[in-house]
Chimera marker file (.cmm) of the C-alpha trace (Angstrom):
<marker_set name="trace">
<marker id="1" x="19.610" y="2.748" z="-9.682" r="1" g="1" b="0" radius="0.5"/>
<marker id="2" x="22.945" y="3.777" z="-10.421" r="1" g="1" b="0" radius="0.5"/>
<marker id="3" x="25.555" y="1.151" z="-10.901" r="1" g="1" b="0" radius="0.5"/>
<marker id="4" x="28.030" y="3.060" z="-9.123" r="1" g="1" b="0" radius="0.5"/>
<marker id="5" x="26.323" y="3.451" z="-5.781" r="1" g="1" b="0" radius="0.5"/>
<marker id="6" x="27.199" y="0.788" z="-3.246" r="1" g="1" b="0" radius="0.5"/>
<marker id="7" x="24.367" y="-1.306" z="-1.533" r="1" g="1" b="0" radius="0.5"/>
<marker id="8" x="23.542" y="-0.335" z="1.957" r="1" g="1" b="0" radius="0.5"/>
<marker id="9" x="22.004" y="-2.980" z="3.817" r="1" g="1" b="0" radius="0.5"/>
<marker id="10" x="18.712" y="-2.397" z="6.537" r="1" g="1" b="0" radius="0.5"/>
<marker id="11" x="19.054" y="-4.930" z="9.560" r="1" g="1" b="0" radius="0.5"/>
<marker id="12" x="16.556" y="-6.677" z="8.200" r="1" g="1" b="0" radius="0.5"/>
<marker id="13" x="17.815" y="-7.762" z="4.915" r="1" g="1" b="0" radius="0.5"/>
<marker id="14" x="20.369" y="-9.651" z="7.106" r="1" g="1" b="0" radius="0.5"/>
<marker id="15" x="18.566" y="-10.981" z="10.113" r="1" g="1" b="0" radius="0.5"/>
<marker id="16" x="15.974" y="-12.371" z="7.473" r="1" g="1" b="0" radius="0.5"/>
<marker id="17" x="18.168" y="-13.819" z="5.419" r="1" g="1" b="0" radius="0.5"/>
<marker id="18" x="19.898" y="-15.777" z="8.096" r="1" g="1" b="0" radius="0.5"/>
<marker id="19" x="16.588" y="-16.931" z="10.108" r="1" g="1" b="0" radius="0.5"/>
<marker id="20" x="14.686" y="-17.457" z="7.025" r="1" g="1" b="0" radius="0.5"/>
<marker id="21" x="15.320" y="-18.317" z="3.193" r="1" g="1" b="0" radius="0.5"/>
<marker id="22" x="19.307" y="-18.069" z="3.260" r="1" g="1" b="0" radius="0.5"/>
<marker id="23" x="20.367" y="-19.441" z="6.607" r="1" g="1" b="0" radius="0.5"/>
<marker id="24" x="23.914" y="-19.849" z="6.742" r="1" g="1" b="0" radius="0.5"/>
<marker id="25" x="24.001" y="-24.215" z="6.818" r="1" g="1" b="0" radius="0.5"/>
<marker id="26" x="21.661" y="-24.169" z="3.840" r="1" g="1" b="0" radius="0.5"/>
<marker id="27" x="22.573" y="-21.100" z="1.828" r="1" g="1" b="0" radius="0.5"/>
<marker id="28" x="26.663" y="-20.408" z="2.128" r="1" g="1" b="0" radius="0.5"/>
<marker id="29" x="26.981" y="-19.108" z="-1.090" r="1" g="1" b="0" radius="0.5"/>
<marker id="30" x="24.498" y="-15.538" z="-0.088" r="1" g="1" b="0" radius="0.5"/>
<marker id="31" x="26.878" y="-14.606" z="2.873" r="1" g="1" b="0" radius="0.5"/>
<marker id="32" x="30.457" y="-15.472" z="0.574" r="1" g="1" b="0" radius="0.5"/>
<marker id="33" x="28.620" y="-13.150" z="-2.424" r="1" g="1" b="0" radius="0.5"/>
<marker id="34" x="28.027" y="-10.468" z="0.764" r="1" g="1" b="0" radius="0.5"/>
<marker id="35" x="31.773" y="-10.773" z="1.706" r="1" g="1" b="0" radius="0.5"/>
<marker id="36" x="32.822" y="-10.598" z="-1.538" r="1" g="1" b="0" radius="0.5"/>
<marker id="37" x="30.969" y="-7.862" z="-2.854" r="1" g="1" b="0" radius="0.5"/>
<marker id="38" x="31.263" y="-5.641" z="-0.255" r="1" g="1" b="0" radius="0.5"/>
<marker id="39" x="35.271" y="-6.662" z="-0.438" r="1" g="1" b="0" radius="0.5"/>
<marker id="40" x="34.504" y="-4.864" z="-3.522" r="1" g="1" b="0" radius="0.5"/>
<marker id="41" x="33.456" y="-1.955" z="-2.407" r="1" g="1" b="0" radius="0.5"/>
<marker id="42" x="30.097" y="-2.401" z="-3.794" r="1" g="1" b="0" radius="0.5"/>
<marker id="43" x="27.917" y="-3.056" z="-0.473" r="1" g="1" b="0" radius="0.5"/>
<marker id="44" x="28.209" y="-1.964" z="2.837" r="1" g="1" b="0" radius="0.5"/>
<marker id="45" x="26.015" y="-1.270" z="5.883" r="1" g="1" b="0" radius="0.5"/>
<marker id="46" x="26.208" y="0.791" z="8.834" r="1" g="1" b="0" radius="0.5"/>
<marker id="47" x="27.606" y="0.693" z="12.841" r="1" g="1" b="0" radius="0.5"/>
<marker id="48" x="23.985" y="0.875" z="13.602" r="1" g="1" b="0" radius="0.5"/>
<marker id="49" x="22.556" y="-1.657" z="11.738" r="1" g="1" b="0" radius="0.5"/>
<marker id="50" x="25.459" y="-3.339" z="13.544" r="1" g="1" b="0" radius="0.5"/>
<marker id="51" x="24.471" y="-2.420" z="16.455" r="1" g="1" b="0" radius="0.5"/>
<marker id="52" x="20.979" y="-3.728" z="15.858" r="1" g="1" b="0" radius="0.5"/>
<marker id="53" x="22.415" y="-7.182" z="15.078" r="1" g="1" b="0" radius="0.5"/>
<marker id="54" x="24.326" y="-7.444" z="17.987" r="1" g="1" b="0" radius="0.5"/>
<marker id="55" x="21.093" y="-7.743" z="20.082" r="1" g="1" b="0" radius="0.5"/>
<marker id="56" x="20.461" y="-11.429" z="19.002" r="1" g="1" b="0" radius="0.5"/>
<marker id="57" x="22.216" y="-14.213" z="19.666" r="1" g="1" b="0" radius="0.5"/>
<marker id="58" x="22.957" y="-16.269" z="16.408" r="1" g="1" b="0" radius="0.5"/>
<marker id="59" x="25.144" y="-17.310" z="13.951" r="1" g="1" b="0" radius="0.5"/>
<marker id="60" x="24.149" y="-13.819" z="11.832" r="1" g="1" b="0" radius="0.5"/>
<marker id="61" x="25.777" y="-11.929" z="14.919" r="1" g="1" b="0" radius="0.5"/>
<marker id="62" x="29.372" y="-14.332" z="14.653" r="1" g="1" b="0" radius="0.5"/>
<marker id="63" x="29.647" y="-13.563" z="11.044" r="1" g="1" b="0" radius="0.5"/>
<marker id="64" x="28.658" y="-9.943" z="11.459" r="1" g="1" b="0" radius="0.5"/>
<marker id="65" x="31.574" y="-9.768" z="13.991" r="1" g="1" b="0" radius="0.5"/>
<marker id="66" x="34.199" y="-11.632" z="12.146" r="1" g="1" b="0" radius="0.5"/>
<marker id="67" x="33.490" y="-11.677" z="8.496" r="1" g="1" b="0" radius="0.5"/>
<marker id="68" x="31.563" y="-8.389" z="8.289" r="1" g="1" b="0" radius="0.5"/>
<marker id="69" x="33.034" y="-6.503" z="10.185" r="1" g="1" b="0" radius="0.5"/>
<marker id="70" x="34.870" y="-4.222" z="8.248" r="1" g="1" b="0" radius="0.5"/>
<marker id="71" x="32.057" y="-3.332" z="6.405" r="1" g="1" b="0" radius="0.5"/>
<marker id="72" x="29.884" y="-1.157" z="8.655" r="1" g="1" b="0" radius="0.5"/>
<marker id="73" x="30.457" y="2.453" z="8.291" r="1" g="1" b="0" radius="0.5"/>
<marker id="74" x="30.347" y="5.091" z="11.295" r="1" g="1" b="0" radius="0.5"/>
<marker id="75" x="27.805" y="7.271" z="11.087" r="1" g="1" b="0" radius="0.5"/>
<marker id="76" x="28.990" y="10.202" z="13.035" r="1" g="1" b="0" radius="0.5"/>
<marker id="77" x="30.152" y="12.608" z="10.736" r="1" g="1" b="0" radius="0.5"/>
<marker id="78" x="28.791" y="15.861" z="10.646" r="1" g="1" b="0" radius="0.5"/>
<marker id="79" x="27.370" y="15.644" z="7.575" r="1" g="1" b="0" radius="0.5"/>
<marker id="80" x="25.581" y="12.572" z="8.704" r="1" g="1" b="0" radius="0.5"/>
<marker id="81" x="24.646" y="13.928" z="11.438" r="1" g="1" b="0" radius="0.5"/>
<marker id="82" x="22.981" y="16.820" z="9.815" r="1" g="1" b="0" radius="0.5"/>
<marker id="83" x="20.908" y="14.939" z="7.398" r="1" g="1" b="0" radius="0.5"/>
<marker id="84" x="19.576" y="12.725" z="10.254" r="1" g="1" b="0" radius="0.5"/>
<marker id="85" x="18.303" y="15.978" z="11.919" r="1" g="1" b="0" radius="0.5"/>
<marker id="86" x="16.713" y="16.876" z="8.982" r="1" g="1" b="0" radius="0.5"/>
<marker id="87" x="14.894" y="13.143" z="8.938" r="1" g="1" b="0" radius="0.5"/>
<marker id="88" x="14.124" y="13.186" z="12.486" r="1" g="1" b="0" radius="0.5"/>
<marker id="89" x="12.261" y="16.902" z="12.110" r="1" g="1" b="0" radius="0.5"/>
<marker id="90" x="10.615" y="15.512" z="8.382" r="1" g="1" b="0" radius="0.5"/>
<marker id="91" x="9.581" y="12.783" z="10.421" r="1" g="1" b="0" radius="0.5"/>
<marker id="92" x="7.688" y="14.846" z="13.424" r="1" g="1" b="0" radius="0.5"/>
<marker id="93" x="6.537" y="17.036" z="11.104" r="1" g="1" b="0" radius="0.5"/>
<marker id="94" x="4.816" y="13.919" z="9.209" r="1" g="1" b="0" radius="0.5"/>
<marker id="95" x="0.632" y="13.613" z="9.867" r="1" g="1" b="0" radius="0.5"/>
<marker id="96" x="-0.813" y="10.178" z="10.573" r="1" g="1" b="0" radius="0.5"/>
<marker id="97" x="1.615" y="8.831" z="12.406" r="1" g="1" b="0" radius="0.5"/>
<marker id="98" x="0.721" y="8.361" z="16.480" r="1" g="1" b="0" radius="0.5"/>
<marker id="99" x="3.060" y="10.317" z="18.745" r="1" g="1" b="0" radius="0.5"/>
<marker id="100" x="4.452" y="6.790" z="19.454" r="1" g="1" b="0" radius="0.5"/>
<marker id="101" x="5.547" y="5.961" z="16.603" r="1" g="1" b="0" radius="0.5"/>
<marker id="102" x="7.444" y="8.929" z="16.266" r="1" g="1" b="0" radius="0.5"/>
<marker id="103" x="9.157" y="8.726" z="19.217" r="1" g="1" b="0" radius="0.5"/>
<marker id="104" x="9.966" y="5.249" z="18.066" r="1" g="1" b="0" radius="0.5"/>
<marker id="105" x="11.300" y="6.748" z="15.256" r="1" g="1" b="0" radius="0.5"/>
<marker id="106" x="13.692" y="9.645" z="17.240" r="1" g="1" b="0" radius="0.5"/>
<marker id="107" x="14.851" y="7.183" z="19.448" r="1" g="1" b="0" radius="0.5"/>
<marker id="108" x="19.115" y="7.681" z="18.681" r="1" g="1" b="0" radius="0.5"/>
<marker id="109" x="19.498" y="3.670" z="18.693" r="1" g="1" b="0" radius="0.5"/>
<marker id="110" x="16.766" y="3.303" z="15.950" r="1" g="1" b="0" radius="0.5"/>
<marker id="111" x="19.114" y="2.939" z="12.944" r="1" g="1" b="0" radius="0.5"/>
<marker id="112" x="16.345" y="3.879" z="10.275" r="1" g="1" b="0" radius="0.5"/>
<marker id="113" x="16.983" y="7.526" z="10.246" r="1" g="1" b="0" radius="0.5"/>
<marker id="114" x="20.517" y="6.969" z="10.127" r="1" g="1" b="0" radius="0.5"/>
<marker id="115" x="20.393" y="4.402" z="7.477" r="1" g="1" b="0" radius="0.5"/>
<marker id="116" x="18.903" y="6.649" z="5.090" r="1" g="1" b="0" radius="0.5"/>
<marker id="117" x="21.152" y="10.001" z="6.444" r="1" g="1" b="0" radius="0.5"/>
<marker id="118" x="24.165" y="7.734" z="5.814" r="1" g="1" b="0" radius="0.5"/>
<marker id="119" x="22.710" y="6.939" z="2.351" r="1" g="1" b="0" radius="0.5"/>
<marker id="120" x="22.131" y="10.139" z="1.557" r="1" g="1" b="0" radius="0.5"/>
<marker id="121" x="25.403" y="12.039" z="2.360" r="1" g="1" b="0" radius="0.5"/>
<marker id="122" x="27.697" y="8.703" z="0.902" r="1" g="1" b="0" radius="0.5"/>
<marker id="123" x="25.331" y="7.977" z="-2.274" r="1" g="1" b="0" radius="0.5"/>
<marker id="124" x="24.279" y="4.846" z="-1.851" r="1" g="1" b="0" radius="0.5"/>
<marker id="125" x="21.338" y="2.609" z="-2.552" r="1" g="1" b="0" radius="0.5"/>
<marker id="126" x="19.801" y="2.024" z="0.408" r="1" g="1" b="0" radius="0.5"/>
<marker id="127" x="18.656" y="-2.652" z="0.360" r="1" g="1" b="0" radius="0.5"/>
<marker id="128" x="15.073" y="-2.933" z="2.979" r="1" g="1" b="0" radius="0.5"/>
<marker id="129" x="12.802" y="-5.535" z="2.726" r="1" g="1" b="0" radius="0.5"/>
<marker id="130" x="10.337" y="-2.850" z="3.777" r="1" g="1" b="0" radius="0.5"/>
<marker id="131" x="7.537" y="-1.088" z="1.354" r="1" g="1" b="0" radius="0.5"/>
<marker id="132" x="6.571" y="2.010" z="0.480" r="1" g="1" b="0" radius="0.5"/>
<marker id="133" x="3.219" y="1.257" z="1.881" r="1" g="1" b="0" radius="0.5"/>
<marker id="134" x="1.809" y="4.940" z="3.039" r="1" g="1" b="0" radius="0.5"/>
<marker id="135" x="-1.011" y="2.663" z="4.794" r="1" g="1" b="0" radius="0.5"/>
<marker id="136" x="1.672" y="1.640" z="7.093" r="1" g="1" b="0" radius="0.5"/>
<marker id="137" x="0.951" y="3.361" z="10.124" r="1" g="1" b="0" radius="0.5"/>
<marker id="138" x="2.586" y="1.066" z="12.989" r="1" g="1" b="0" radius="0.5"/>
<marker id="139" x="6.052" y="2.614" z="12.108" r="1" g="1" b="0" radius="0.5"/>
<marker id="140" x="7.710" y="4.751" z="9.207" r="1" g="1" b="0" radius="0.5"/>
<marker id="141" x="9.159" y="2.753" z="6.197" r="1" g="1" b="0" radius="0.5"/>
<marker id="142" x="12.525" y="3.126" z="5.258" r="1" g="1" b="0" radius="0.5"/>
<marker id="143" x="11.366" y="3.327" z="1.784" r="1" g="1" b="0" radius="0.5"/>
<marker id="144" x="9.156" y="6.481" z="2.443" r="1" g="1" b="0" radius="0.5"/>
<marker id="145" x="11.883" y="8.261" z="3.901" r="1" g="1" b="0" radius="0.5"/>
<marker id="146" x="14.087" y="7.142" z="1.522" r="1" g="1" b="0" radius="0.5"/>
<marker id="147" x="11.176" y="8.602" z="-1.211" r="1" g="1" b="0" radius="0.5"/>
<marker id="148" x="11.092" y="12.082" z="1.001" r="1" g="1" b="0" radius="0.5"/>
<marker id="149" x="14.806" y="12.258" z="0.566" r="1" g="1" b="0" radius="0.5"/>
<marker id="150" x="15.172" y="11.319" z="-2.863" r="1" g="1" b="0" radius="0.5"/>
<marker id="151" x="17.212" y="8.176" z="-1.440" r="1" g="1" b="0" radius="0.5"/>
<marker id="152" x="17.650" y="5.587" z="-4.136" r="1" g="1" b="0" radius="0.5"/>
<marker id="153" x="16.174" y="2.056" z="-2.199" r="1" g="1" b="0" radius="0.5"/>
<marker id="154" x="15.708" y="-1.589" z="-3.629" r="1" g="1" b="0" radius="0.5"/>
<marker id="155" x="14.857" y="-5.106" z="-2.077" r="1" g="1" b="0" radius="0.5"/>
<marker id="156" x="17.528" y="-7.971" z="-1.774" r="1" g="1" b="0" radius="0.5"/>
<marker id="157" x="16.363" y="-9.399" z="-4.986" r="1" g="1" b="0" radius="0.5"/>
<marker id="158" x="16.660" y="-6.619" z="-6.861" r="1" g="1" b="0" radius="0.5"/>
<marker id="159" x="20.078" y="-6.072" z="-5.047" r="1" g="1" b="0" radius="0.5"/>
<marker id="160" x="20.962" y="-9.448" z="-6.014" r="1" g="1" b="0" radius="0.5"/>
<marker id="161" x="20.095" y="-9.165" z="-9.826" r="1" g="1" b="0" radius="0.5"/>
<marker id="162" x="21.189" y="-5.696" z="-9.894" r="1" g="1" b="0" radius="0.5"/>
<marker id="163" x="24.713" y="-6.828" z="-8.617" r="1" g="1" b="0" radius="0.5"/>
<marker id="164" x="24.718" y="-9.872" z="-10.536" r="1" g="1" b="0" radius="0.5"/>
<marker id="165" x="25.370" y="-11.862" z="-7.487" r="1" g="1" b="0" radius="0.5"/>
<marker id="166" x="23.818" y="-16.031" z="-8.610" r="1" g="1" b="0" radius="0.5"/>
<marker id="167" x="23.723" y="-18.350" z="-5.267" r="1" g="1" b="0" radius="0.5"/>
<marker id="168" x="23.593" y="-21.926" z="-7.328" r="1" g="1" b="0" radius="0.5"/>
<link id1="1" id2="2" r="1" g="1" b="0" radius="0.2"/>
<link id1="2" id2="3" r="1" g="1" b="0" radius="0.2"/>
<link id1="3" id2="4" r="1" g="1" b="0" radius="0.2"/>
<link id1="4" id2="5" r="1" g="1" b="0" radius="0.2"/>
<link id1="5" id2="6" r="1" g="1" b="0" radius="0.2"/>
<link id1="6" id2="7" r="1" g="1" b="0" radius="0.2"/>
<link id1="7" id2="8" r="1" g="1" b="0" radius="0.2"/>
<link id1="8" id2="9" r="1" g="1" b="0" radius="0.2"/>
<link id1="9" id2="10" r="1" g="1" b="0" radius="0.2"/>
<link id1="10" id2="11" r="1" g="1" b="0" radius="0.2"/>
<link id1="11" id2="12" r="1" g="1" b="0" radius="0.2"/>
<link id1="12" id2="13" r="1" g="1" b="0" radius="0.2"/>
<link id1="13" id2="14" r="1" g="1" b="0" radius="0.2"/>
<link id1="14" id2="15" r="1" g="1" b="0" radius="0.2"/>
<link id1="15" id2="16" r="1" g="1" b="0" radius="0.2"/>
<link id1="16" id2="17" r="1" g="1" b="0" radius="0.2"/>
<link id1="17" id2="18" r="1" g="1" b="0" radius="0.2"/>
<link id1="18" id2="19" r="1" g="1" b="0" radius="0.2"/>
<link id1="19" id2="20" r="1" g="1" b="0" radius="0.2"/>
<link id1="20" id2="21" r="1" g="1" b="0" radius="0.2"/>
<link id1="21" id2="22" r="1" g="1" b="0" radius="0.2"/>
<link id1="22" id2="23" r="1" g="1" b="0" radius="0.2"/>
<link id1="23" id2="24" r="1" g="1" b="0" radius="0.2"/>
<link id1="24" id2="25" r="1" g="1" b="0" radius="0.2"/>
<link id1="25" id2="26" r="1" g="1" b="0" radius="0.2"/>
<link id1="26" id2="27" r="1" g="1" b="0" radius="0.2"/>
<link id1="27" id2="28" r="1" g="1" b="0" radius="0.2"/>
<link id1="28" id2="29" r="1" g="1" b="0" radius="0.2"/>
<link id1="29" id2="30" r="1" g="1" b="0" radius="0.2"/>
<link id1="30" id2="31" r="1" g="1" b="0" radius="0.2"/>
<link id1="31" id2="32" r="1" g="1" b="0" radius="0.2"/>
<link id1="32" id2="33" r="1" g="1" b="0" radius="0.2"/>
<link id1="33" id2="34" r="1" g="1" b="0" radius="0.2"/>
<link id1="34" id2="35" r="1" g="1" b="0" radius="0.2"/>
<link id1="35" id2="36" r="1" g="1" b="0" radius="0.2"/>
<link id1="36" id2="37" r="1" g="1" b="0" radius="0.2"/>
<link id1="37" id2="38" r="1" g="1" b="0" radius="0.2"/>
<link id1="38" id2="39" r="1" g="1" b="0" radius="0.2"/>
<link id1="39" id2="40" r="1" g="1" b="0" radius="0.2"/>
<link id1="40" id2="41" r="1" g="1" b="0" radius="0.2"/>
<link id1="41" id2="42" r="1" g="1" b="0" radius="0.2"/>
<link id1="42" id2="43" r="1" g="1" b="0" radius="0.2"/>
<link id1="43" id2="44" r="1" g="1" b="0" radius="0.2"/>
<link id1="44" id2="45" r="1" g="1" b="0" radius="0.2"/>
<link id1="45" id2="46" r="1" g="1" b="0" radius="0.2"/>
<link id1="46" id2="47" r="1" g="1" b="0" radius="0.2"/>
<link id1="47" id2="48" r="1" g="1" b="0" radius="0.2"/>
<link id1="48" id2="49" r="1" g="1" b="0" radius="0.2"/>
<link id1="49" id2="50" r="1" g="1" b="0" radius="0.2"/>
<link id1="50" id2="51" r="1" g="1" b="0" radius="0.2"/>
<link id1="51" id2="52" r="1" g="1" b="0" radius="0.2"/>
<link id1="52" id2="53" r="1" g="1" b="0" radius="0.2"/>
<link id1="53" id2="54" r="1" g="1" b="0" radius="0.2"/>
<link id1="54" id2="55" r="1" g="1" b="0" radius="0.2"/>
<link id1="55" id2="56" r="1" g="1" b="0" radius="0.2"/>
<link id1="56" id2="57" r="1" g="1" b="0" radius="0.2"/>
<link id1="57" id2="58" r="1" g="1" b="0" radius="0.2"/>
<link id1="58" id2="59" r="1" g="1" b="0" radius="0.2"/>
<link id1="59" id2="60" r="1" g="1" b="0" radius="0.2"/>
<link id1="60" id2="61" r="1" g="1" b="0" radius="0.2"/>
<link id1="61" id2="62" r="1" g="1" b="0" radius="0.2"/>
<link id1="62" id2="63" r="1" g="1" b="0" radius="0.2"/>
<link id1="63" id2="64" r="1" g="1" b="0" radius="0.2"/>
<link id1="64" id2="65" r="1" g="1" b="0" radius="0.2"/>
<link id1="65" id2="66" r="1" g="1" b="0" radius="0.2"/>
<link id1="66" id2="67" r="1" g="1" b="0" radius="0.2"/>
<link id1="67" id2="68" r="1" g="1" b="0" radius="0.2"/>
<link id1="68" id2="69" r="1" g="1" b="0" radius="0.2"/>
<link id1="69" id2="70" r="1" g="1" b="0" radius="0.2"/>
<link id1="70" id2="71" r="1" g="1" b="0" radius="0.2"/>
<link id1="71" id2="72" r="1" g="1" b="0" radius="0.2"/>
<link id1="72" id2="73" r="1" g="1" b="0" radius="0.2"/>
<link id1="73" id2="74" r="1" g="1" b="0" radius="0.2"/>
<link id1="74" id2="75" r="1" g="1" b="0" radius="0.2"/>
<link id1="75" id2="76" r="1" g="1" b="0" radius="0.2"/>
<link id1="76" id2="77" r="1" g="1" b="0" radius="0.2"/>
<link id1="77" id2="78" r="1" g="1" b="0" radius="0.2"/>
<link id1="78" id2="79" r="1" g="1" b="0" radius="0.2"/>
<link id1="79" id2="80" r="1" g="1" b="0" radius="0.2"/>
<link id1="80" id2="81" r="1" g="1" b="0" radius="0.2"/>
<link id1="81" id2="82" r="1" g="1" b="0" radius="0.2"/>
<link id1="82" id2="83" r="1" g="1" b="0" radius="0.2"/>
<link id1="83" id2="84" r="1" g="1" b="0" radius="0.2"/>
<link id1="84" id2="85" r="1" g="1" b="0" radius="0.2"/>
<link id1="85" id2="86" r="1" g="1" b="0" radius="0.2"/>
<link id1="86" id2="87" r="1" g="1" b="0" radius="0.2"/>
<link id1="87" id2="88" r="1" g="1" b="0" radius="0.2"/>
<link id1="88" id2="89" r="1" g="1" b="0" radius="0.2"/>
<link id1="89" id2="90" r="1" g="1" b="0" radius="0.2"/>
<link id1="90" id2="91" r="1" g="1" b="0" radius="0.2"/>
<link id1="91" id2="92" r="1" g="1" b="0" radius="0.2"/>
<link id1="92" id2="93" r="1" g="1" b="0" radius="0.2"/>
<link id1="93" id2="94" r="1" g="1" b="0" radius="0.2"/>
<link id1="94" id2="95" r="1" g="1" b="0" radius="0.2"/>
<link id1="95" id2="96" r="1" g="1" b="0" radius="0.2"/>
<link id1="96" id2="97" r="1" g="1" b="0" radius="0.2"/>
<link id1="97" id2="98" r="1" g="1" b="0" radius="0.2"/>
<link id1="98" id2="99" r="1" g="1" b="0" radius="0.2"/>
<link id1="99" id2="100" r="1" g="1" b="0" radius="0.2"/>
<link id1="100" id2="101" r="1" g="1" b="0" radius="0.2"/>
<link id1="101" id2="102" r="1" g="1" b="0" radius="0.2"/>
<link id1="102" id2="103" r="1" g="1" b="0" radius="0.2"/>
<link id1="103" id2="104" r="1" g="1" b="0" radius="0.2"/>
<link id1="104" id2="105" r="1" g="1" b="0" radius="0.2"/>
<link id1="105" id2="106" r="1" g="1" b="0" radius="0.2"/>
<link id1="106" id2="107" r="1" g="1" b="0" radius="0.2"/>
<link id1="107" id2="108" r="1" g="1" b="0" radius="0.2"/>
<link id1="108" id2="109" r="1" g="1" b="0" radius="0.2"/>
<link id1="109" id2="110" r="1" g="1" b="0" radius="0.2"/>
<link id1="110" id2="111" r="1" g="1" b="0" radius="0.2"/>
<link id1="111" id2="112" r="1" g="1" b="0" radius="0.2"/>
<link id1="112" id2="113" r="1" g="1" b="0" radius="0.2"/>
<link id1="113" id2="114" r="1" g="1" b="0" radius="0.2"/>
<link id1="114" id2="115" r="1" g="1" b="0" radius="0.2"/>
<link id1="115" id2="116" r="1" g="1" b="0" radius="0.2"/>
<link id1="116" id2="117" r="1" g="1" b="0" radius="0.2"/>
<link id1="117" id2="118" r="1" g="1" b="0" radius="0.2"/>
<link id1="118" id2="119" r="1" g="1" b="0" radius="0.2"/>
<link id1="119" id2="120" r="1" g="1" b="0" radius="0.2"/>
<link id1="120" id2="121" r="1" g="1" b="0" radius="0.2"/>
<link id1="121" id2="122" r="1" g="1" b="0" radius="0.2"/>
<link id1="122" id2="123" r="1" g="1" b="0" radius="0.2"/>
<link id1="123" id2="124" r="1" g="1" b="0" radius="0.2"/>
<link id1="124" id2="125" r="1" g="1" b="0" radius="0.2"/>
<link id1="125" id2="126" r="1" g="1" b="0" radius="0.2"/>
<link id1="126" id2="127" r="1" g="1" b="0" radius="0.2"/>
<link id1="127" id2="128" r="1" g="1" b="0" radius="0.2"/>
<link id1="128" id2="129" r="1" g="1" b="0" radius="0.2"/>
<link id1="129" id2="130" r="1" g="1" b="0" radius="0.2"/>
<link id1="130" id2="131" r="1" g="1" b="0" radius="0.2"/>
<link id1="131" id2="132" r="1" g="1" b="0" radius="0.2"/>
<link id1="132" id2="133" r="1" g="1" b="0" radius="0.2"/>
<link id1="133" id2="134" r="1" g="1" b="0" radius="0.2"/>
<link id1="134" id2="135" r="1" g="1" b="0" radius="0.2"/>
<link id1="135" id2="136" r="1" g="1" b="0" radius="0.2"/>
<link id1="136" id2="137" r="1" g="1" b="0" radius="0.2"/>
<link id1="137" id2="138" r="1" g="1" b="0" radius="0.2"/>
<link id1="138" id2="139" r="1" g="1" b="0" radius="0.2"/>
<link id1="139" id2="140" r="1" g="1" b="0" radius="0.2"/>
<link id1="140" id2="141" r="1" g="1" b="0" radius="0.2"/>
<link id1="141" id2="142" r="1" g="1" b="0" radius="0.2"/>
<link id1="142" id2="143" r="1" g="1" b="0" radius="0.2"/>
<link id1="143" id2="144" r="1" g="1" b="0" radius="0.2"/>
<link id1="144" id2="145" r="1" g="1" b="0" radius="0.2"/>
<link id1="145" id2="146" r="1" g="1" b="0" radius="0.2"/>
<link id1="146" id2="147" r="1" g="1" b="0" radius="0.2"/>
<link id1="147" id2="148" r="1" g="1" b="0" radius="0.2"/>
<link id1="148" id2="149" r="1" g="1" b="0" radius="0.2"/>
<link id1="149" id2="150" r="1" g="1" b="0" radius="0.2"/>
<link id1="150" id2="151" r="1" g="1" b="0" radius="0.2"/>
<link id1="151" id2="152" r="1" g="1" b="0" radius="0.2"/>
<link id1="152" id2="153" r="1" g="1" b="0" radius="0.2"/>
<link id1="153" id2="154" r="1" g="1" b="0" radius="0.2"/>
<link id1="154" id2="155" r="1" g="1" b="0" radius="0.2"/>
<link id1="155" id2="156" r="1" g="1" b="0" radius="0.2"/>
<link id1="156" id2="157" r="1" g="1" b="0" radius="0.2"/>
<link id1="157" id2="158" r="1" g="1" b="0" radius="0.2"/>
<link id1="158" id2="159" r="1" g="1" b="0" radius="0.2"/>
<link id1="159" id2="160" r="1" g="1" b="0" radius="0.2"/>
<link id1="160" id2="161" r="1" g="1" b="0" radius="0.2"/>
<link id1="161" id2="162" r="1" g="1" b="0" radius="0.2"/>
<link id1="162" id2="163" r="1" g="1" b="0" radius="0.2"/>
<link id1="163" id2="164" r="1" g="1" b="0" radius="0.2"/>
<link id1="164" id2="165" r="1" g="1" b="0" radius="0.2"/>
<link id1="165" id2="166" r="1" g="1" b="0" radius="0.2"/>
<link id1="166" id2="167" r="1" g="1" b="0" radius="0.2"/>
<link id1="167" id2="168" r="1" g="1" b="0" radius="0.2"/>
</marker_set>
């Protein structure tokens, strides 16, 4: 990982956090260290991932809208847009996946393609709580696609170290 690439965070590293081991009443300090380090410049996420989000109905999806905001990056540039054709045709091209799941996978809402086009074309290190599991067969993980594509990808805990970002 280079220490120059921003963090770009999977809609699960979020939704997670805030229904699981850093909810917002008991865990502040995670979402201020979010703010602030993407204030920095040094983490980010995308309008899909944001779009994602904005399915529940939570606290995550208040401070996605007001603090966060800012902080999710459009993904409709051409040159985004290229790379996620070239991940959507990788991806139909892939054996031992169902025809399901890759339709899953093409759907233009699904923001894993995206995530990792988006990481791609802008550098960055691409935050999943996903594996590279190749026995995953129920969907593709972000982290294989990320591997196809020579797409730098971490966990949040690594992120966290990485970043030097301490919650206590």
């Amino acid at each position: 990982m280079n220490s120059a690439q921003p963090f770009l965070l999977d809609s699960n590293v979020l939704m997670t956090a805030a229904r699981q081991y850093y909810a917002f009443d008991i865990a502040p300090g995670f979402w201020s260290a979010l703010d602030r380090k993407a204030g920095d410049g040094d983490l980010r996420s995308i309008d899909r991932v944001h779009a994602e989000i904005n399915r529940g109905n939570d606290e995550l999806v208040s401070w996605v809208n007001h603090t966060f905001a800012h902080y999710f990056f459009k993904t409709g540039t051409p040159e985004v847009l290229e790379k996620y054709i070239k991940i959507i045709t990788w991806s139909q091209e892939q054996n031992g996946y169902t025809s399901a799941v890759k339709q899953d996978f093409a759907r233009y809402e699904h923001a894993d393609p995206w995530l990792v086009a988006y990481a791609f074309v802008n550098r960055c290190v691409v935050v999943t709580l996903e594996s590279a599991n190749p026995a995953t067969k129920k969907k593709i993980p972000i982290p294989i696609i990320c591997e196809a594509f020579e797409v730098p990808w971490t966990n949040t805990f690594e992120m966290l170290r990485h970043a030097r970002i301490q919650l206590g």
